[in-house]
Rosetta silent file (secondary structure, phi, psi, omega in degrees, C-alpha in Angstrom):
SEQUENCE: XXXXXXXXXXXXXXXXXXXXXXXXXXXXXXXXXXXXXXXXXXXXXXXXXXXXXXXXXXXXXXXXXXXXXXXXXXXXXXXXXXXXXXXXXXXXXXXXXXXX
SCORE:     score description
SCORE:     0.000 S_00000001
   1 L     0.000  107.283  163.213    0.000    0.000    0.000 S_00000001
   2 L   -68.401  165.241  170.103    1.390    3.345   -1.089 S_00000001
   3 H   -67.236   -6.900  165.927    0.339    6.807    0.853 S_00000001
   4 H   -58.006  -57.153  162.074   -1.485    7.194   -2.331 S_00000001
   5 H   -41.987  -87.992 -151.196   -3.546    4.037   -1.385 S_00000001
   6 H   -61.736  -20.618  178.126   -4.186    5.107    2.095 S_00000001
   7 H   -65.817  -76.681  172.024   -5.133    8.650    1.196 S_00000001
   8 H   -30.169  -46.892  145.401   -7.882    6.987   -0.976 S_00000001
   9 H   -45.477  -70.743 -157.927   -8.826    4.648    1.538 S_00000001
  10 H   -83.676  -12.299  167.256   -9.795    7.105    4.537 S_00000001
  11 H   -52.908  -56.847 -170.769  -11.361    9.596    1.872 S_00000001
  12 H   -61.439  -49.856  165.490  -13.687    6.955    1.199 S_00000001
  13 H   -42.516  -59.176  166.091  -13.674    5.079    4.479 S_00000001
  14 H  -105.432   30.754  147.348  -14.634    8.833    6.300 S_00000001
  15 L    71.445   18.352 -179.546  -16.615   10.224    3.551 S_00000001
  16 L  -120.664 -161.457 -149.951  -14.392   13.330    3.379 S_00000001
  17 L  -108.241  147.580 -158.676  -12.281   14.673    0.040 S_00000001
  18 H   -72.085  -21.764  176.959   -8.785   12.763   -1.013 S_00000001
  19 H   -56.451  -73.203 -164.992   -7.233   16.970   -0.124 S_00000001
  20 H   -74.333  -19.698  120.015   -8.443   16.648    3.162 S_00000001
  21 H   -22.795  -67.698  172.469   -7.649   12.863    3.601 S_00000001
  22 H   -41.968  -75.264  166.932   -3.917   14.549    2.462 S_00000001
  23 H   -17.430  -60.847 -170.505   -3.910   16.741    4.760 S_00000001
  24 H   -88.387  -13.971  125.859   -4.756   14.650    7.670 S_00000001
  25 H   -15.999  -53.128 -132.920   -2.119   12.120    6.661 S_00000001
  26 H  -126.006  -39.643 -176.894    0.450   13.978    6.017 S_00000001
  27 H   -84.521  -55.607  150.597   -0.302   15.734    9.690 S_00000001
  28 H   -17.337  -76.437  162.000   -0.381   12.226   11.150 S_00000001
  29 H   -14.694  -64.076 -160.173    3.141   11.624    9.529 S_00000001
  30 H   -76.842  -17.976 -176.133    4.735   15.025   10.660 S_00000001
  31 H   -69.277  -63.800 -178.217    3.332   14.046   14.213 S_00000001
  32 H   -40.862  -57.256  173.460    5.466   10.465   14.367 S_00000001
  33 H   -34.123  -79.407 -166.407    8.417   12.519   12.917 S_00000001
  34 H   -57.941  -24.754 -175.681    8.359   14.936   15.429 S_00000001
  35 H   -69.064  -46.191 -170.167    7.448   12.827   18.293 S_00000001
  36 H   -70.337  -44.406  168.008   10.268   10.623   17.373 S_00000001
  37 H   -19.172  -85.224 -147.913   12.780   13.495   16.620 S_00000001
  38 L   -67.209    9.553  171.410   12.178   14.855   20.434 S_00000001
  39 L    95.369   -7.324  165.119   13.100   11.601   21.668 S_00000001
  40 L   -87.872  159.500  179.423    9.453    9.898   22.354 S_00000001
  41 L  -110.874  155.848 -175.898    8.084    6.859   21.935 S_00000001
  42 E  -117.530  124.788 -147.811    4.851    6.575   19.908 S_00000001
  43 E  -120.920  132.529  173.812    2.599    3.924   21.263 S_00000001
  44 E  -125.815  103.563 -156.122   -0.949    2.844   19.216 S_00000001
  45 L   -59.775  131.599  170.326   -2.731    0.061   21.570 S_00000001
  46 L    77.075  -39.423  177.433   -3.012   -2.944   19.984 S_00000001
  47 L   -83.481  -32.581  173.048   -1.416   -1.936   16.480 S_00000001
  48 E   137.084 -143.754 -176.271    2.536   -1.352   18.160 S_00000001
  49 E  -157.746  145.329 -158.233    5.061    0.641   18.813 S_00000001
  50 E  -136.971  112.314  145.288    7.294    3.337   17.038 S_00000001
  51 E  -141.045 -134.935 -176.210   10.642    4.071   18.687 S_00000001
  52 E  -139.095  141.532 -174.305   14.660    5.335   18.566 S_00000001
  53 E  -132.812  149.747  162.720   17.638    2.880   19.081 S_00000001
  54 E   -83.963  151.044 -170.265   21.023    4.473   19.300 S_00000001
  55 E  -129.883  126.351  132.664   23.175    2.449   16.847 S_00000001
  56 L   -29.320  128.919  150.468   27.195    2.414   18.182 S_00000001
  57 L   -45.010  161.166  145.862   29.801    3.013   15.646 S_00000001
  58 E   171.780 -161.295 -138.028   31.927    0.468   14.415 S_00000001
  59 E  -108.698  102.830 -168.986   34.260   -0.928   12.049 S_00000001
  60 L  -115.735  145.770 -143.598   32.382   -2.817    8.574 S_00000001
  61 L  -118.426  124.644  137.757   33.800   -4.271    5.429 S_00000001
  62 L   -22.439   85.376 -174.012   33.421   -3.522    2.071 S_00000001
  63 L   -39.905  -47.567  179.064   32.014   -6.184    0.573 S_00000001
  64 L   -82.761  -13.151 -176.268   33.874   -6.140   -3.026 S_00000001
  65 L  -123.299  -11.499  178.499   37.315   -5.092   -1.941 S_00000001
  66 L    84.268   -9.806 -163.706   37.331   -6.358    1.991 S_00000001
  67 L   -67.815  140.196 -156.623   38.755   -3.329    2.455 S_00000001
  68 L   -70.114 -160.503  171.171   37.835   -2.329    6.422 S_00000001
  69 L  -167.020  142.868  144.549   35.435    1.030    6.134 S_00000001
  70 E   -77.507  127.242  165.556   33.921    3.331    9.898 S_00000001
  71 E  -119.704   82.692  166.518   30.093    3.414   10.227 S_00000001
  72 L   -21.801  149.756  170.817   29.325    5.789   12.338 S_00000001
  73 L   -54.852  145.985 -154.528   27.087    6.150   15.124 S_00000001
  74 E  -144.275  135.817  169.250   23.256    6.375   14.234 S_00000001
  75 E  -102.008  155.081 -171.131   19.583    6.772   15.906 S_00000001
  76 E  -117.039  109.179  164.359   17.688    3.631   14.174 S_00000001
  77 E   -75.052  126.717 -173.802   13.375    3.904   14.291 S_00000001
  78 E   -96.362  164.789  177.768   12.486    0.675   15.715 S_00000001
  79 E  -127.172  137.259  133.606    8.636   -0.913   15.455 S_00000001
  80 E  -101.885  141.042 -162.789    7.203   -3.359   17.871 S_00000001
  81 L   -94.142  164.410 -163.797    4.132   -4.960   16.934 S_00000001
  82 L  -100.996  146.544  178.778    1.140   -5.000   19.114 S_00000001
  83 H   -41.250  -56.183 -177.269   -0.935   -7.813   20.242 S_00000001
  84 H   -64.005  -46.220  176.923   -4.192   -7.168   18.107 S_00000001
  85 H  -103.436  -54.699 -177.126   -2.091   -7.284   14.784 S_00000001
  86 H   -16.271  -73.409 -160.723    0.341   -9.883   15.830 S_00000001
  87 H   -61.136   -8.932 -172.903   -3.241  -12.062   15.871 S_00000001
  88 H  -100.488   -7.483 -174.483   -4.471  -10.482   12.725 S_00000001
  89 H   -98.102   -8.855  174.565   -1.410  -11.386   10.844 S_00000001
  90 L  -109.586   -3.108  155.076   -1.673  -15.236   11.783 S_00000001
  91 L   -66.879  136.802 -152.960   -5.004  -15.564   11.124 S_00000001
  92 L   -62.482  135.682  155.704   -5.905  -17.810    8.217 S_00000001
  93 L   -71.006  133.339 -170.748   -6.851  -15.856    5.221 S_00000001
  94 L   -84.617  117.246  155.899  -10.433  -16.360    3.194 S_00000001
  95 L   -79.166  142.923  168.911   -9.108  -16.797   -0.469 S_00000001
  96 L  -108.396  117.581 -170.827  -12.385  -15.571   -2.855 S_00000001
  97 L   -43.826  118.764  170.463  -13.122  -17.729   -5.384 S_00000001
  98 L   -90.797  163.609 -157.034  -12.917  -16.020   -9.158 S_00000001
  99 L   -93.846  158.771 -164.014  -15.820  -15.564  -11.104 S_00000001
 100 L   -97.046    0.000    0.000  -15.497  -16.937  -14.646 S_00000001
């Protein structure tokens, strides 16, 4: 699913205009960002968890030459998943039979 897809989805899904569906996306989005930015964790019950890992430097190899290389230290966004979709992702799927 692209953010195209999901913009299309909640216009139709709340009956408002694919602009405003943009909009509130896109403000959604800039929310996680910033939330994440400042160092918060962003928690949606049942659906998971959105946070920051500090990553360590250290010392990684070039794959084609072997040659040693520094990879600096890094913040990483991490997800844990939530209970409610853990169970929705192992539930069997309904295939729908096509129509000739």
């Amino acid at each position: 699913m692209t953010k195209a897809d999901l913009v299309e989805k909640i216009a139709k899904d709340a009956e408002i205009t694919k602009a405003q569906a943009d909009k509130a996306v896109n403000s959604f989005l800039e929310g996680i960002t910033g939330a994440l930015k400042s160092g918060d964790k962003v928690t949606f019950v049942g659906f998971g968890s959105f946070g920051v890992k500090e990553r360590n430097a250290r010392i990684g190899r070039n794959p084609q030459t072997g040659a040693e290389i520094k990879i600096p230290a890094r913040k990483a966004v991490t997800f844990s998943v939530g209970k409610v979709l853990k169970e929705a992702l192992q539930a069997p799927v309904k295939k729908e039979k096509k129509k000739k």
